[in-house]
N, C-alpha and C positions, 0 to 999 in steps of 0.2 A: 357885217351887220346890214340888215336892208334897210331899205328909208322908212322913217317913219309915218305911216298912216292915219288923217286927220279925222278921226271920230269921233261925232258929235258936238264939231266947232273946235275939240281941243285936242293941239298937234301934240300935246306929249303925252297922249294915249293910243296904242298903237291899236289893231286889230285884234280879235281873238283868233281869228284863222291862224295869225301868227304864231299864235301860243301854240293851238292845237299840231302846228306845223311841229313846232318848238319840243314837244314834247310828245312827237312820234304816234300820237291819236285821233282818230278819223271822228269827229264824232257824229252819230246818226242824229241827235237831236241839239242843234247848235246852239237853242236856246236854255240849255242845262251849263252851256259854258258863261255865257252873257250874264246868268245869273250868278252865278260863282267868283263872280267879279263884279258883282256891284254891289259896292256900300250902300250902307242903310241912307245915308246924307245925299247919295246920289236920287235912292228911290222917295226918300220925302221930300224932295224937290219937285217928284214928277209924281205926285198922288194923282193927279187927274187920267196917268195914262196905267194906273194899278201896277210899277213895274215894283218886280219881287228882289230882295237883296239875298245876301247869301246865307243867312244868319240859322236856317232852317235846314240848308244844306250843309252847311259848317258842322253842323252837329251829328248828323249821318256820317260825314269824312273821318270825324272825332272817332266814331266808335270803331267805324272798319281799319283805322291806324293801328288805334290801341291792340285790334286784335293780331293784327297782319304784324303788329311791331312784338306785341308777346310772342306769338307764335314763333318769331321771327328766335327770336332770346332761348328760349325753350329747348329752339335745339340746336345750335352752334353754341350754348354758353351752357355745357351741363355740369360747369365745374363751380357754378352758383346758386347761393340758397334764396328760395324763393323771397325771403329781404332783398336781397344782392338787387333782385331781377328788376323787384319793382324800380328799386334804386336808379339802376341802368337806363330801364325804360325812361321813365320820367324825365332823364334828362336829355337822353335820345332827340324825343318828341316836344319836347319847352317850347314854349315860346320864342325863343332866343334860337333856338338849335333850328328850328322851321322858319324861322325869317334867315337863316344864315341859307337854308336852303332856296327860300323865296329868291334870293335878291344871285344867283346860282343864275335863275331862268329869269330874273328881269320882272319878276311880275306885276312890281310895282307901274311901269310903262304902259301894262295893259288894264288897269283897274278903272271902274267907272265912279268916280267921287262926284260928292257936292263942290259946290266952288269952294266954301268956306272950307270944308276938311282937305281939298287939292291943295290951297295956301295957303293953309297952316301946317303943308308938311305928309300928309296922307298916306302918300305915295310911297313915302318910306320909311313910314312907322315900323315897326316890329308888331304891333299888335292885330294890326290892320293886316301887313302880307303873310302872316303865321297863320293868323282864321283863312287866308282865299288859298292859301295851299291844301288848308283841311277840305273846304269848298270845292276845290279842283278835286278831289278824292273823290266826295259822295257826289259829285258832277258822273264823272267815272262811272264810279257805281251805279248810277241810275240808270246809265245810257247803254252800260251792257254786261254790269254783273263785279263781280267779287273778281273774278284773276284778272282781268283788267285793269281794277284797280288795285290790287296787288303789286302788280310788274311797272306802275307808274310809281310806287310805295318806294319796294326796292330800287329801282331805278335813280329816281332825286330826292329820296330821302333818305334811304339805308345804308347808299352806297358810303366809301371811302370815312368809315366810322372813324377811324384813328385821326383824322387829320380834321374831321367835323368834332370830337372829343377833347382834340386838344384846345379847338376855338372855345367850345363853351365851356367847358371847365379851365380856362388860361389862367385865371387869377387863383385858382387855388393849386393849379401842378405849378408857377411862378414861384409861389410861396414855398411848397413842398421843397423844390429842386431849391431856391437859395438855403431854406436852413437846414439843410445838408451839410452848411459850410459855416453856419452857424448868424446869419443876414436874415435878413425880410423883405421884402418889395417896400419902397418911398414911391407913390402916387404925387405928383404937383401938376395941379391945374396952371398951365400956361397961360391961357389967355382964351376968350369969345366972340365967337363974331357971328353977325347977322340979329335979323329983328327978332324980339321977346319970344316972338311964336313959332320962331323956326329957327336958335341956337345950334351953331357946332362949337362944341365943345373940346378943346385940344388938352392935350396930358402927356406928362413925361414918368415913366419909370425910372427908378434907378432903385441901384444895391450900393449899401454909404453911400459915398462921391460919384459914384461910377453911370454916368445914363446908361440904360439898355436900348431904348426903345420909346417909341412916343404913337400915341392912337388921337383920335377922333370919332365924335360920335355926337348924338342928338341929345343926349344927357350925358352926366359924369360918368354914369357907371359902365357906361357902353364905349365911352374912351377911356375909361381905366382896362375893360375889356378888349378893348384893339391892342392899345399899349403891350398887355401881358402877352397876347398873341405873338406883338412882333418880336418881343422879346426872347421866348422859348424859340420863334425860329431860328433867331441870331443865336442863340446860345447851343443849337441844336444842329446847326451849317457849322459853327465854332470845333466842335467834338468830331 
């Protein structure tokens, strides 16, 4: 890991060269990545210098996913009806499924935030690094076309479906796999820590008596989601 680079007064945001290093792309226009990472909180903090957030280019990334991610389904998955497909996709590319990819490359490190959104947590929100990966897409695409941002698509997003499948659908193959045996997943919140605005949240699984597994997360539902995680590992190294 290299040291981290003090940009813009704040050391725990690193460079974008980093990223661009990070993720194997040269870009010709550097300022399509700068924008791709900055929050809206950062850019109305600094209305007087017109800096642009990503919120424009989020939406371009949005659409060349969706298609690079159909297309993607379409033809290694033709044993599915086009319900199936939408199905798939959708949870492919979730919010949830794209921050699992975000926090893969760190992105959260290189993000330009307000002070307000940086402490209260910004940085690794799910909703927050899910949009700048879309960002990073139509960044992509603007600087030099569609295969380009294709092969970043495939690359930290597409790759290793099975084991990004099992993250975000965990709490429901948990369920599936115990009542098989005739059980259900027991959720207990353990205990909270840290201030109002920036909770972790701890959680325990169990099957009856039995702990599996215990997660954390920024809300419940994201340590009831780690929880399940660890638990099909355990259960899956078990077999």
């Amino acid at each position: 890991m290299s040291d981290v680079i003090i940009v813009n007064g704040n050391p725990d945001q690193k460079s974008p060269d980093e990223l661009a290093a990070r993720i194997g792309y040269n870009f010709k226009d550097k300022s399509l990545l700068e924008r791709a990472l900055t929050h809206s909180s950062y850019a109305n903090e600094r209305q007087i210098n017109k800096v642009e957030d990503y919120e424009r280019i989020e939406f371009l990334g949005d659409a060349v996913l969706e298609l690079v991610s159909s297309d993607y389904l379409f033809k290694t998955r033709t044993d599915l009806s086009e319900g199936e497909l939408t199905k798939l996709r959708a949870s492919m590319v979730c919010e949830q499924a794209l921050a699992f990819c975000a926090r893969d490359l760190e992105i959260g490190s290189f993000l330009r935030l307000g002070k307000g959104e940086d402490l209260t947590g910004g940085r690794t929100r799910d909703s927050i690094i899910a949009d700048v990966m879309e960002a990073i897409i139509g960044a992509i695409y603007l600087d030099s076309g569609f295969e380009d941002a294709k092969r970043f698509i495939y690359t930290f997003i597409l790759n290793d479906l099975d084991e990004k499948a099992l993250f975000y659908d965990a709490k429901t193959i948990l369920q599936e796999t115990l009542q098989k045996n005739g059980s259900a997943p027991r959720y207990e919140l353990i205990r909270e820590e840290g201030p109002e605005h920036s909770k972790i949240f701890y959680v325990e699984v169990y099957d009856g008596d039995k702990k599996l597994a215990e997660g954390s997360g920024h809300n419940k539902k994201g340590a009831q989601q780690q929880a399940a995680y660890a638990a099909l590992l355990s259960l899956k190294n078990k077999n």
